[in-house]
N, CA, C and O atoms as a Tripos MOL2 file, in Angstrom:
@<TRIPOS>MOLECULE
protein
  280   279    70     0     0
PROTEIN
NO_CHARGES

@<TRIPOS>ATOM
      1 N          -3.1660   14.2540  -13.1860 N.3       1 UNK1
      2 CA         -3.3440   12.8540  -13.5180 C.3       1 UNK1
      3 C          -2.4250   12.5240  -14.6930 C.2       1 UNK1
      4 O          -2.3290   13.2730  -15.6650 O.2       1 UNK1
      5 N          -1.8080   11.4720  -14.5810 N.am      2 UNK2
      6 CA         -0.9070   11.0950  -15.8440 C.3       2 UNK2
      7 C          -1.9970   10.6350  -16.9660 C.2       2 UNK2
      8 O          -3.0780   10.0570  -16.8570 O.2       2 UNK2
      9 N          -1.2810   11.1190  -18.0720 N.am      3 UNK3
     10 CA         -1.8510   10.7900  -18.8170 C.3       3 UNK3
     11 C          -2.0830    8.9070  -19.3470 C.2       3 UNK3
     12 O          -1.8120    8.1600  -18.4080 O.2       3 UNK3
     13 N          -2.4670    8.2500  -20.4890 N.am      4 UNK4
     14 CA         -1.9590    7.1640  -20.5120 C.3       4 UNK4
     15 C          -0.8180    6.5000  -21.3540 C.2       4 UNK4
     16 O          -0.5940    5.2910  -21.3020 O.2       4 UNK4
     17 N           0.0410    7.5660  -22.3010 N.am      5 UNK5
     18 CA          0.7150    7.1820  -22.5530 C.3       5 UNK5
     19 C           2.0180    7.4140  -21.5450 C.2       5 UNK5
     20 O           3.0390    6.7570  -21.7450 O.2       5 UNK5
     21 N           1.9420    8.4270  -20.3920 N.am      6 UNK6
     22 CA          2.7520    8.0220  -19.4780 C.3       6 UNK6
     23 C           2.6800    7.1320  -18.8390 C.2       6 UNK6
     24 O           3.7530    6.6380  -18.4940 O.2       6 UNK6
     25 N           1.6140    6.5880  -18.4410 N.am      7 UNK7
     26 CA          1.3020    5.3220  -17.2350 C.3       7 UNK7
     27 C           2.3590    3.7100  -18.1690 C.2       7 UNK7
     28 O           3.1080    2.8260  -17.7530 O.2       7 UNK7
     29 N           1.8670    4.0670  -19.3810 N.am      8 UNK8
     30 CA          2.5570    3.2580  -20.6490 C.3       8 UNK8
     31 C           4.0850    3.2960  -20.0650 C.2       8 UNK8
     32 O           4.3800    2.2210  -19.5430 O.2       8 UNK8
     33 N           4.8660    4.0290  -20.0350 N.am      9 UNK9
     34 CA          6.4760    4.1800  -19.7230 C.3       9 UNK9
     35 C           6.4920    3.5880  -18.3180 C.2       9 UNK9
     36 O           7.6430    3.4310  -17.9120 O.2       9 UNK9
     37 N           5.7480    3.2960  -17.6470 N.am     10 UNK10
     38 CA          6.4500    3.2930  -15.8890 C.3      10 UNK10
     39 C           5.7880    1.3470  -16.2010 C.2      10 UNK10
     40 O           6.3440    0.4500  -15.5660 O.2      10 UNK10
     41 N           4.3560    0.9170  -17.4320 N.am     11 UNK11
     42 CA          4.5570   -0.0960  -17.2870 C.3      11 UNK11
     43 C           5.5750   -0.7860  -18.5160 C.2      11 UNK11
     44 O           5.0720   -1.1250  -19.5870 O.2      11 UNK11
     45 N           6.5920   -0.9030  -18.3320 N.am     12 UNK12
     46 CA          7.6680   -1.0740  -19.2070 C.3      12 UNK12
     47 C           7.3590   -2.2220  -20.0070 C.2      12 UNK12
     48 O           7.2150   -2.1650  -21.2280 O.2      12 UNK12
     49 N           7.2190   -3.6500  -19.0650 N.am     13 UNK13
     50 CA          6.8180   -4.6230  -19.4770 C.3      13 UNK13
     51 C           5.1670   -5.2080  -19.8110 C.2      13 UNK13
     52 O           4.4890   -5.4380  -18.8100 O.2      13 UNK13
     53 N           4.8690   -5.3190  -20.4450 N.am     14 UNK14
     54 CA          3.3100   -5.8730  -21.0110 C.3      14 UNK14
     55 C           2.8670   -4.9350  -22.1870 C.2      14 UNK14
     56 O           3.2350   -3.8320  -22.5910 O.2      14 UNK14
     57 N           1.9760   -5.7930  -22.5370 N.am     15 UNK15
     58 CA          1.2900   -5.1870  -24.2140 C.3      15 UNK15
     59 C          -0.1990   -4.7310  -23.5420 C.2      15 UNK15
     60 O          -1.2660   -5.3050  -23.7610 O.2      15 UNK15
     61 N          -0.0220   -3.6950  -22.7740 N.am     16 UNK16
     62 CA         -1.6560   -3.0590  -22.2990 C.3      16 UNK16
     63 C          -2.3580   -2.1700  -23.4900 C.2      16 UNK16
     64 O          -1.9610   -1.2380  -24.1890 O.2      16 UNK16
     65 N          -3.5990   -2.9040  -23.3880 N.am     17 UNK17
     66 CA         -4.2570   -1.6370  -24.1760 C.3      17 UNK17
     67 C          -4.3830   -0.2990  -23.2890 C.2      17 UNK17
     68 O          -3.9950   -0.1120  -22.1360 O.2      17 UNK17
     69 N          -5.1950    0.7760  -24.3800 N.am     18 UNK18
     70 CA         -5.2790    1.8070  -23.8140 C.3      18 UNK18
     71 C          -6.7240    1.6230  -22.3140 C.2      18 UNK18
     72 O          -6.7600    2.1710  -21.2130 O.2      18 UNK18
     73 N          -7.4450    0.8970  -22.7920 N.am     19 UNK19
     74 CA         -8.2740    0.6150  -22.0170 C.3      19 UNK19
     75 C          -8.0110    0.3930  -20.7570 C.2      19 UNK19
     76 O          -8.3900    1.1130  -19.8340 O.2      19 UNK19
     77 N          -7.0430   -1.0820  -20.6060 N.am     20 UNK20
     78 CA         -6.3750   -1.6820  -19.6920 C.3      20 UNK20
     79 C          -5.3180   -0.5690  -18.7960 C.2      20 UNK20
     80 O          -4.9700   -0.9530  -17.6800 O.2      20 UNK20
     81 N          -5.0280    0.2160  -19.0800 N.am     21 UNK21
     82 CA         -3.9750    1.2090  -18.1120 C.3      21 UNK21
     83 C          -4.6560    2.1170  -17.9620 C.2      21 UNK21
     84 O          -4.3870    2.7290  -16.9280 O.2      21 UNK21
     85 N          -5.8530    2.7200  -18.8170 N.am     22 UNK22
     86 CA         -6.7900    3.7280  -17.5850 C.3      22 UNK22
     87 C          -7.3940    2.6500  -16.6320 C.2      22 UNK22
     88 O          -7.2350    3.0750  -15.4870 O.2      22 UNK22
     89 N          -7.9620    1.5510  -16.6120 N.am     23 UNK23
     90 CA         -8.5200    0.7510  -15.5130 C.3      23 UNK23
     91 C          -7.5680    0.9890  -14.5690 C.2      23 UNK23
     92 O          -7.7090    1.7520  -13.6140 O.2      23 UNK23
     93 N          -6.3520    0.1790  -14.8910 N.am     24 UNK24
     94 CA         -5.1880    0.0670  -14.0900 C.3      24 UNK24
     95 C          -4.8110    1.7650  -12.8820 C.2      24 UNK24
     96 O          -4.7790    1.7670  -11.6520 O.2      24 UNK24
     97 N          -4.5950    2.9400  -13.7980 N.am     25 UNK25
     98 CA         -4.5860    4.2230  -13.5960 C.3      25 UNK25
     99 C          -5.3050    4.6260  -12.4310 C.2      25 UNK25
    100 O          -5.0020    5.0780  -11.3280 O.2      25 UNK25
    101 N          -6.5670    4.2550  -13.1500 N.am     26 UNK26
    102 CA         -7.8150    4.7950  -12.1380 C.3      26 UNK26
    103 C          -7.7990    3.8380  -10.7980 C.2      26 UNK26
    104 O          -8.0650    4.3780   -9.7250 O.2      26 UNK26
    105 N          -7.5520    2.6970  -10.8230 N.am     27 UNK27
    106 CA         -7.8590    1.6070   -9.6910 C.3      27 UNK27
    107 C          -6.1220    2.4230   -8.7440 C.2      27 UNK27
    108 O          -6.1390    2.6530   -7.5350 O.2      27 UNK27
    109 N          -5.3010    2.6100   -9.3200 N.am     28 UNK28
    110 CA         -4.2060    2.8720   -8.4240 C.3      28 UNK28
    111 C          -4.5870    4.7700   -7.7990 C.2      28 UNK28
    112 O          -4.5050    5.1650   -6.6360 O.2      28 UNK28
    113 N          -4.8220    5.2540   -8.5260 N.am     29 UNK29
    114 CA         -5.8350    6.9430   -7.9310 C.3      29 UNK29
    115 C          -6.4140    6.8440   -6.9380 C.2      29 UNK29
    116 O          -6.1180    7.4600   -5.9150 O.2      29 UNK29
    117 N          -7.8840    5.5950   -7.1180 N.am     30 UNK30
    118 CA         -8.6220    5.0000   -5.8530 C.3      30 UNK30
    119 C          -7.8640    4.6960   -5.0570 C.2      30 UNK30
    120 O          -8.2140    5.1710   -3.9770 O.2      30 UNK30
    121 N          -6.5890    3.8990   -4.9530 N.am     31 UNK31
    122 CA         -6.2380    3.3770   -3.4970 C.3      31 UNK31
    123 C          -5.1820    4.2800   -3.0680 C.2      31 UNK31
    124 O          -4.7030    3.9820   -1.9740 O.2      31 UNK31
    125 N          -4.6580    5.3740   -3.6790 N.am     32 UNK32
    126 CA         -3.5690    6.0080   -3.0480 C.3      32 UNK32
    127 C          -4.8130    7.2810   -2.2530 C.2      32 UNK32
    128 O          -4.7440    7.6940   -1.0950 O.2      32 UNK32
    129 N          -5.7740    7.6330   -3.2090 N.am     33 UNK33
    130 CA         -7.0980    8.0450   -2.3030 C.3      33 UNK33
    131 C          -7.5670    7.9150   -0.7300 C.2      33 UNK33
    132 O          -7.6490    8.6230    0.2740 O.2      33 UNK33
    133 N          -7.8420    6.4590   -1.1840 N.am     34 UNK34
    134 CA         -7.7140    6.0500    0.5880 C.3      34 UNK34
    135 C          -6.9240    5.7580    1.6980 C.2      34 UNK34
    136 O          -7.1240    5.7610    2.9120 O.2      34 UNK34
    137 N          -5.8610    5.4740    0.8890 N.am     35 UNK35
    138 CA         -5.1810    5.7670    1.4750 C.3      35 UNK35
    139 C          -4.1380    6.9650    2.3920 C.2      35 UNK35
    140 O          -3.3080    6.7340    3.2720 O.2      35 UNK35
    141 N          -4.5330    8.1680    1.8360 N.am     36 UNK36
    142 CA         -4.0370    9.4860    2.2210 C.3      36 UNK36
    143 C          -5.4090    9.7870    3.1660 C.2      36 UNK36
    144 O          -5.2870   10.1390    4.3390 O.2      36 UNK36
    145 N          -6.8910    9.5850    2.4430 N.am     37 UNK37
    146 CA         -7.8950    9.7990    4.0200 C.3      37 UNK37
    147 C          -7.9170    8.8040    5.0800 C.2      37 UNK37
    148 O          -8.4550    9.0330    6.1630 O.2      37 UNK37
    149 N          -7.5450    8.0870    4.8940 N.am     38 UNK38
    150 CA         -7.1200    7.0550    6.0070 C.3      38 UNK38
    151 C          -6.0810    7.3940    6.8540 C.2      38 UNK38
    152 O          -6.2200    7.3160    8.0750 O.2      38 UNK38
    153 N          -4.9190    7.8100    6.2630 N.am     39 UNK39
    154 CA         -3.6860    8.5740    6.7600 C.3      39 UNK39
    155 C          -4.2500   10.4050    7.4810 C.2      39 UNK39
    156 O          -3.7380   11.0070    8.4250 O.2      39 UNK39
    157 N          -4.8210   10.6190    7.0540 N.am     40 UNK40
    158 CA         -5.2330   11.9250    7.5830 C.3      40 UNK40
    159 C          -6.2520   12.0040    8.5730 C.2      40 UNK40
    160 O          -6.3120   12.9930    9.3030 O.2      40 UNK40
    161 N          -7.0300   11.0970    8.6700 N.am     41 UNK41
    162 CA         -8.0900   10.4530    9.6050 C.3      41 UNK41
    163 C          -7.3790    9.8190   11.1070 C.2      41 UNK41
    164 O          -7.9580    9.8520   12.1930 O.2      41 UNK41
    165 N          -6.4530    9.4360   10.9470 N.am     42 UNK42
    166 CA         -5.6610    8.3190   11.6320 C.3      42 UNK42
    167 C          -4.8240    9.7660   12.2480 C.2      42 UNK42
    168 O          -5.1600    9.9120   13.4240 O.2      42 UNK42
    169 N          -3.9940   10.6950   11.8720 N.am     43 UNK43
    170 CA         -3.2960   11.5550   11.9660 C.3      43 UNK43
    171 C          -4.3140   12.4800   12.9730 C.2      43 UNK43
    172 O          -4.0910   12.6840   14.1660 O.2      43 UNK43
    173 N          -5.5960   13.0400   12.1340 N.am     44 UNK44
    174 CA         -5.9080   13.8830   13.2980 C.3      44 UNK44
    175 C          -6.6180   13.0690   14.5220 C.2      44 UNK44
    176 O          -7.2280   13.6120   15.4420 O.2      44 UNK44
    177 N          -6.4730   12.0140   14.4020 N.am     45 UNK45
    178 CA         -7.0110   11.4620   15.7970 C.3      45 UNK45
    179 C          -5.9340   11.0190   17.1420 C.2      45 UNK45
    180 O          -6.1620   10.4610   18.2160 O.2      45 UNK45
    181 N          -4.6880   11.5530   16.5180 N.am     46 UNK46
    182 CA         -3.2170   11.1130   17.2440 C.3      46 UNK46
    183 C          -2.9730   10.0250   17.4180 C.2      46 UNK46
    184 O          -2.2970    9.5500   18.3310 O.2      46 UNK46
    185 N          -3.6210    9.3590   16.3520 N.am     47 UNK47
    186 CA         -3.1180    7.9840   16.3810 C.3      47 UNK47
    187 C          -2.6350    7.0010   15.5950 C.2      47 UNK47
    188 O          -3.5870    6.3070   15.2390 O.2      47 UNK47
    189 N          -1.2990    6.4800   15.0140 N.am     48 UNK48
    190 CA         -0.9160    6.0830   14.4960 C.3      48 UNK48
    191 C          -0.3230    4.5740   14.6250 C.2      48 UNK48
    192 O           0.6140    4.1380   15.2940 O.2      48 UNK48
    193 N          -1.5920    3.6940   13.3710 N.am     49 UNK49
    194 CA         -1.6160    2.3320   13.4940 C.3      49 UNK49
    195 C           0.1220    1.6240   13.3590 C.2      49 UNK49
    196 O           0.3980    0.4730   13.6950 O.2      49 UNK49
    197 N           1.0780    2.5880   12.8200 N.am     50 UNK50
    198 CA          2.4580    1.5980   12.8960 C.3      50 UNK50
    199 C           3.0710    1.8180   14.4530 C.2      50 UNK50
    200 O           4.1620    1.2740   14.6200 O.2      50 UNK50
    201 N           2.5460    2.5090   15.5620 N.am     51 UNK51
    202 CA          3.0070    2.4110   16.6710 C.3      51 UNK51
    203 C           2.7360    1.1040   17.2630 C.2      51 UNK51
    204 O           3.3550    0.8600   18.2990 O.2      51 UNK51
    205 N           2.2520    0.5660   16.9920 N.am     52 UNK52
    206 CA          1.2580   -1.0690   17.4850 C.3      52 UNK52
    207 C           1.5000   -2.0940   16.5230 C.2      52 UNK52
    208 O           0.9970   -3.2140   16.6150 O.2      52 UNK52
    209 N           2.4230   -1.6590   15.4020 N.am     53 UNK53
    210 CA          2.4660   -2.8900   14.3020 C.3      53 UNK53
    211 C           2.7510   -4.0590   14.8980 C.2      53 UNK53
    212 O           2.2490   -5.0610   14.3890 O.2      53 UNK53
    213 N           3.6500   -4.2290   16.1580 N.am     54 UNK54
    214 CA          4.2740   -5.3760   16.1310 C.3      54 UNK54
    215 C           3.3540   -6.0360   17.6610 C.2      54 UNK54
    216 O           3.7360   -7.0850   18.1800 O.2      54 UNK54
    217 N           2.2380   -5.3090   18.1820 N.am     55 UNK55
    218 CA          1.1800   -6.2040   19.0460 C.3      55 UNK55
    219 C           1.1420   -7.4960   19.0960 C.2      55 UNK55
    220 O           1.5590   -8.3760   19.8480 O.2      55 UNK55
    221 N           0.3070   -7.3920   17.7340 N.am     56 UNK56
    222 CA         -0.0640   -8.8880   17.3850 C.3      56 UNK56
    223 C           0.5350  -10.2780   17.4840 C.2      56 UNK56
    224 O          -0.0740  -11.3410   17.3650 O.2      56 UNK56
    225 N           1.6620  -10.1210   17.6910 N.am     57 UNK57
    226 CA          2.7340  -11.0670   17.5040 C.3      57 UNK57
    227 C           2.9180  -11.5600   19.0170 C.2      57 UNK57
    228 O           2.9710  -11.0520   20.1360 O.2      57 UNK57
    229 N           2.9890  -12.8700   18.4150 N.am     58 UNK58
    230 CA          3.1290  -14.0270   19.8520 C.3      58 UNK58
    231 C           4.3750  -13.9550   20.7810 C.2      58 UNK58
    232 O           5.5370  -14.0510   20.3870 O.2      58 UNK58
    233 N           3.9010  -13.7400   22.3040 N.am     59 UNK59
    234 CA          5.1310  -13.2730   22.9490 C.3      59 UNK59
    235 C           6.2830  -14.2150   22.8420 C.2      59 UNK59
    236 O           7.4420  -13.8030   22.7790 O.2      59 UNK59
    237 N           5.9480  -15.5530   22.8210 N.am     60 UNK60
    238 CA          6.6390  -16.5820   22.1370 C.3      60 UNK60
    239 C           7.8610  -16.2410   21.4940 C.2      60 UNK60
    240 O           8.9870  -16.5180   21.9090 O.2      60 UNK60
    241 N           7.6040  -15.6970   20.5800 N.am     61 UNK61
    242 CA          8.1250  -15.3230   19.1850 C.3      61 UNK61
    243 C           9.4120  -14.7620   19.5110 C.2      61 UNK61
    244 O           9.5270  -13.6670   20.0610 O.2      61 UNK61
    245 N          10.5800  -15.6450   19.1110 N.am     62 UNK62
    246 CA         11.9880  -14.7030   19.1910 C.3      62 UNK62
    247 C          12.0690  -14.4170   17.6660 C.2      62 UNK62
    248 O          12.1760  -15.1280   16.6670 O.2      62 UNK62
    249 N          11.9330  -12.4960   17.9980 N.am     63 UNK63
    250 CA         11.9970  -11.9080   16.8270 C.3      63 UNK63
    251 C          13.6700  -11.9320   16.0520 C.2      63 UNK63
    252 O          14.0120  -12.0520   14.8760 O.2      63 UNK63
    253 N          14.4360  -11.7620   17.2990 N.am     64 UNK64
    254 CA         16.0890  -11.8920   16.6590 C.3      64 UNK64
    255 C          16.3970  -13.3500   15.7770 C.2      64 UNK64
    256 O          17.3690  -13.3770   15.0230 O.2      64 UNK64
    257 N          15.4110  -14.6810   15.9390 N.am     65 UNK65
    258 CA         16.1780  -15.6310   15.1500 C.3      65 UNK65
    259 C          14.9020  -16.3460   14.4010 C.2      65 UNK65
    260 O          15.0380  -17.3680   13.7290 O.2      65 UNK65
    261 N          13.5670  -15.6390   14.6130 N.am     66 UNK66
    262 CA         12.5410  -15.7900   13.5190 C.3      66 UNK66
    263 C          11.9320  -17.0950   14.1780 C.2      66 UNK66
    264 O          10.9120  -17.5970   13.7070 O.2      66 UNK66
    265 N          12.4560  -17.5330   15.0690 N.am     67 UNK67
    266 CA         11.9260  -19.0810   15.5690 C.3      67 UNK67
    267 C          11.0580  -18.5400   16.9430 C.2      67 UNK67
    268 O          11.1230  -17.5410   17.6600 O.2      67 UNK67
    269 N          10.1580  -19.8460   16.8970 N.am     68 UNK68
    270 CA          9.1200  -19.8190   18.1720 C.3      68 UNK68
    271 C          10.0560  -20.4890   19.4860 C.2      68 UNK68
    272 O          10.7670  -21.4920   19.5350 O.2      68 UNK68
    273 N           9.7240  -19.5040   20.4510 N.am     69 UNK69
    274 CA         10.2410  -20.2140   21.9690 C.3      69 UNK69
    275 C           9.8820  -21.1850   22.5840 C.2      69 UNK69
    276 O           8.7130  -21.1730   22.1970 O.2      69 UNK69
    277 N           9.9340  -21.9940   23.2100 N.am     70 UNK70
    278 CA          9.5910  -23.0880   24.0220 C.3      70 UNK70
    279 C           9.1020  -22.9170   25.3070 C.2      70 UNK70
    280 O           8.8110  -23.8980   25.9930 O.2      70 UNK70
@<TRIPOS>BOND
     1     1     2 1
     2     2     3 1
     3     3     4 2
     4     3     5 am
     5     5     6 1
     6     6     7 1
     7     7     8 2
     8     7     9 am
     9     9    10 1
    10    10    11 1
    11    11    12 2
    12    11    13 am
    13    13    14 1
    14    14    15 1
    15    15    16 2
    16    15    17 am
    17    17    18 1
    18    18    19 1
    19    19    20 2
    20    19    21 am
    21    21    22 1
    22    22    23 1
    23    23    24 2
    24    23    25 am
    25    25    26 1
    26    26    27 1
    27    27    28 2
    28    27    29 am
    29    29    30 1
    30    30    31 1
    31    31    32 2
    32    31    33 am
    33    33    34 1
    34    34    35 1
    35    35    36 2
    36    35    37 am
    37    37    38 1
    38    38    39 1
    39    39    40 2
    40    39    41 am
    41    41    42 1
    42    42    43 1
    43    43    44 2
    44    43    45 am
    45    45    46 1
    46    46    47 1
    47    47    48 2
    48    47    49 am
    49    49    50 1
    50    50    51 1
    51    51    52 2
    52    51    53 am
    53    53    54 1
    54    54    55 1
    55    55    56 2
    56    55    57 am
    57    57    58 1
    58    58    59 1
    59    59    60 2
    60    59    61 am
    61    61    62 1
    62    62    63 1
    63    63    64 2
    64    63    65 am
    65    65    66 1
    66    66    67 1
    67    67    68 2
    68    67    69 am
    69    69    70 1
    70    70    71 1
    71    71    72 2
    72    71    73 am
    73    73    74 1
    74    74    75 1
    75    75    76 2
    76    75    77 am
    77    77    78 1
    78    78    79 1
    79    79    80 2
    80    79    81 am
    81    81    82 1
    82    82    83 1
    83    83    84 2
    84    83    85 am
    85    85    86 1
    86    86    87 1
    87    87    88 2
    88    87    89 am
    89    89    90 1
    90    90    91 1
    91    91    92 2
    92    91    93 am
    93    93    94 1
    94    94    95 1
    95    95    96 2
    96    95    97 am
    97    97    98 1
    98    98    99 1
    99    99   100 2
   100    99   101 am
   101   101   102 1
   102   102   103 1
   103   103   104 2
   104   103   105 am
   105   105   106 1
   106   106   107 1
   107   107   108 2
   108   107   109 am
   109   109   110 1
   110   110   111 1
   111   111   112 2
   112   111   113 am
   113   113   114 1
   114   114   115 1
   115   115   116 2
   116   115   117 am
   117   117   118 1
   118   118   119 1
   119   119   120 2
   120   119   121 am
   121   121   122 1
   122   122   123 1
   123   123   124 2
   124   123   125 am
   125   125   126 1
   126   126   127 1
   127   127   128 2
   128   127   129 am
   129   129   130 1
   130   130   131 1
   131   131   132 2
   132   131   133 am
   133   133   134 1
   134   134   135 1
   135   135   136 2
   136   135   137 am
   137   137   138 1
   138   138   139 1
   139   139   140 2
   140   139   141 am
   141   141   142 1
   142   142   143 1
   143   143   144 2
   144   143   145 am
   145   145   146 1
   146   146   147 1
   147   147   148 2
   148   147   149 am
   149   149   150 1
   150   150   151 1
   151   151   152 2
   152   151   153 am
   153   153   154 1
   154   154   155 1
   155   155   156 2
   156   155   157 am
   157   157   158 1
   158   158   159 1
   159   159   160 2
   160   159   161 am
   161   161   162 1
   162   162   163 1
   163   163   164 2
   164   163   165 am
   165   165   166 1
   166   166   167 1
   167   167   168 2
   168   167   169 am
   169   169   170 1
   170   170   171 1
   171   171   172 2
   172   171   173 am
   173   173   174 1
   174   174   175 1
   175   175   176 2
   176   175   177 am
   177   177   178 1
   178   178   179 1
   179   179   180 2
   180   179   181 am
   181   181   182 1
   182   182   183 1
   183   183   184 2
   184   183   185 am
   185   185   186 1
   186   186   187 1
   187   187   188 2
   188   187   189 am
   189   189   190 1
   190   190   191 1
   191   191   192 2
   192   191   193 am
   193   193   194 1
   194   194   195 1
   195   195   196 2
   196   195   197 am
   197   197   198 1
   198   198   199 1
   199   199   200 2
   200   199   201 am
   201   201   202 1
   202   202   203 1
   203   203   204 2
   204   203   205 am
   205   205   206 1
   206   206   207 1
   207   207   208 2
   208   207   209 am
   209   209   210 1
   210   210   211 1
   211   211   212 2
   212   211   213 am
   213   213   214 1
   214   214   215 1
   215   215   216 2
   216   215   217 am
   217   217   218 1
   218   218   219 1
   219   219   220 2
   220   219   221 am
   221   221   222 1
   222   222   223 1
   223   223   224 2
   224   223   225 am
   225   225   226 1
   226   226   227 1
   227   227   228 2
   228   227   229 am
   229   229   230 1
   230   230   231 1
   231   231   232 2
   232   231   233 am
   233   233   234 1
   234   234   235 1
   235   235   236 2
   236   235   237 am
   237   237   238 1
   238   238   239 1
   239   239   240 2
   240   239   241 am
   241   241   242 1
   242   242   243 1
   243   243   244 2
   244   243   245 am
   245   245   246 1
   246   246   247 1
   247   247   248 2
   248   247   249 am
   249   249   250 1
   250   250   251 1
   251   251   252 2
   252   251   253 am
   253   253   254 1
   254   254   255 1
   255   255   256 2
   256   255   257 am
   257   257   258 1
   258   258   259 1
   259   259   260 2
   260   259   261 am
   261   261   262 1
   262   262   263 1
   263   263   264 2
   264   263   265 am
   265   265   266 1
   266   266   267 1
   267   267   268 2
   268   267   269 am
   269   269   270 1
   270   270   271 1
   271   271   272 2
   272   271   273 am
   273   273   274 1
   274   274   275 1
   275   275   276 2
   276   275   277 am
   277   277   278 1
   278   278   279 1
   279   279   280 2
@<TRIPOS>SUBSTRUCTURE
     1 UNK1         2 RESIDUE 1 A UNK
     2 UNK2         6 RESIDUE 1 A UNK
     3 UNK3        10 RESIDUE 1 A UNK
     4 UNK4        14 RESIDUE 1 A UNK
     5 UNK5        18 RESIDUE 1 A UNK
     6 UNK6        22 RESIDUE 1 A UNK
     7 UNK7        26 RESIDUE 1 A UNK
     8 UNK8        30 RESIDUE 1 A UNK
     9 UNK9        34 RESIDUE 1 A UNK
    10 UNK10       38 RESIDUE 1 A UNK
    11 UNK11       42 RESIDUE 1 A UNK
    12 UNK12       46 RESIDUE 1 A UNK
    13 UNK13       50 RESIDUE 1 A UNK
    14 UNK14       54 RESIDUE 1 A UNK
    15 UNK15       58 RESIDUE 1 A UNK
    16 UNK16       62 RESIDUE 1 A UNK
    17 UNK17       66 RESIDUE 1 A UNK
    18 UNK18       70 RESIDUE 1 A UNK
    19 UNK19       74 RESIDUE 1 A UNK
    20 UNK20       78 RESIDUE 1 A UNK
    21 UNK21       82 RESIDUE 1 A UNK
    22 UNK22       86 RESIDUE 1 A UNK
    23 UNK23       90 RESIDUE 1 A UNK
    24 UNK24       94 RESIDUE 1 A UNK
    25 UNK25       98 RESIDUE 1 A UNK
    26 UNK26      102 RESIDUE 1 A UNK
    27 UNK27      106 RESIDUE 1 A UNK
    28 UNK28      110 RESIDUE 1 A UNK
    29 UNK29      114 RESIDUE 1 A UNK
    30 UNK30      118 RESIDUE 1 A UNK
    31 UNK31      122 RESIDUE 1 A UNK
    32 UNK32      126 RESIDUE 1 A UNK
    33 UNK33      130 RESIDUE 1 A UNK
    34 UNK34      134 RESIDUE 1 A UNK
    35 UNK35      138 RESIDUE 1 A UNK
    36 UNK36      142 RESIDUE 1 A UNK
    37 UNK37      146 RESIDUE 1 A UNK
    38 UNK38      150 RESIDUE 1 A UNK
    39 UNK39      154 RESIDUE 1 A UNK
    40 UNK40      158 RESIDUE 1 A UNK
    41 UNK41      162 RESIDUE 1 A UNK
    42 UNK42      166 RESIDUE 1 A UNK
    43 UNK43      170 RESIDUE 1 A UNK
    44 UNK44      174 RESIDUE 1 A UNK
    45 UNK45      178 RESIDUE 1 A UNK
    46 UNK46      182 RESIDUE 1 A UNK
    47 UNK47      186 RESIDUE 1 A UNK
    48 UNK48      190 RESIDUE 1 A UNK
    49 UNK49      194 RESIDUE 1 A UNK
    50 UNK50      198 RESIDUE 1 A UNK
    51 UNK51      202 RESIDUE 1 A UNK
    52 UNK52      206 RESIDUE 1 A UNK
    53 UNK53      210 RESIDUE 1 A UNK
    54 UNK54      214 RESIDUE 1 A UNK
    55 UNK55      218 RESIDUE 1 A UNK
    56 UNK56      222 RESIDUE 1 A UNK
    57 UNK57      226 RESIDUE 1 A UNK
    58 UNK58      230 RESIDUE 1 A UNK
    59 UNK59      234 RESIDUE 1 A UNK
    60 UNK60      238 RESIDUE 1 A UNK
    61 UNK61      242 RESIDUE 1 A UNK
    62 UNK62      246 RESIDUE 1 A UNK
    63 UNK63      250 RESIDUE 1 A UNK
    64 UNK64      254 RESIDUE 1 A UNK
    65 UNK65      258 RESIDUE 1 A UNK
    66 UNK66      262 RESIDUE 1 A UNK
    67 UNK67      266 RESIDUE 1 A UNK
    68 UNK68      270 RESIDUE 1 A UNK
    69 UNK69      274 RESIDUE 1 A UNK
    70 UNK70      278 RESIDUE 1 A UNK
C-alpha cells in the first residue's frame, strides 16, 4: 500500500490533507478490488463483457461517420 506521502506526489495538484488522501487511497484500493474480482469472476466463467461492448448500439448507427441512418 502506498504510503500517504506518496499518494501526495502522484496528486501533484491540490492542498489535500492527510486525512483527505487516505479517504481518497482507500476509496481507489476498494475499486481496483472489485474490480480485479469482477475481472477474475468474469474470466473463469469464459466470459468476457468487452466481447459484446458494442451490442447495445442501434443498428441504425453508422459507426464510420458517428451519424444515425435513415
Amino acid at each position: 500500500m502506498l504510503s500517504v506521502q506518496e499518494c501526495k506526489q502522484y496528486l501533484r495538484k491540490g492542498d489535500f490533507t492527510d486525512e483527505q488522501v487516505e479517504q481518497l487511497r482507500d476509496s481507489l484500493y476498494q475499486m481496483a478490488d472489485l474490480f480485479i474480482k469482477e475481472y477474475i469472476k468474469t474470466k473463469k466463467a469464459g466470459k468476457s463483457p468487452m466481447n459484446h461492448a458494442g451490442d447495445h448500439l442501434l443498428p441504425s448507427f453508422n459507426q464510420r461517420t458517428g451519424r444515425e441512418r435513415l
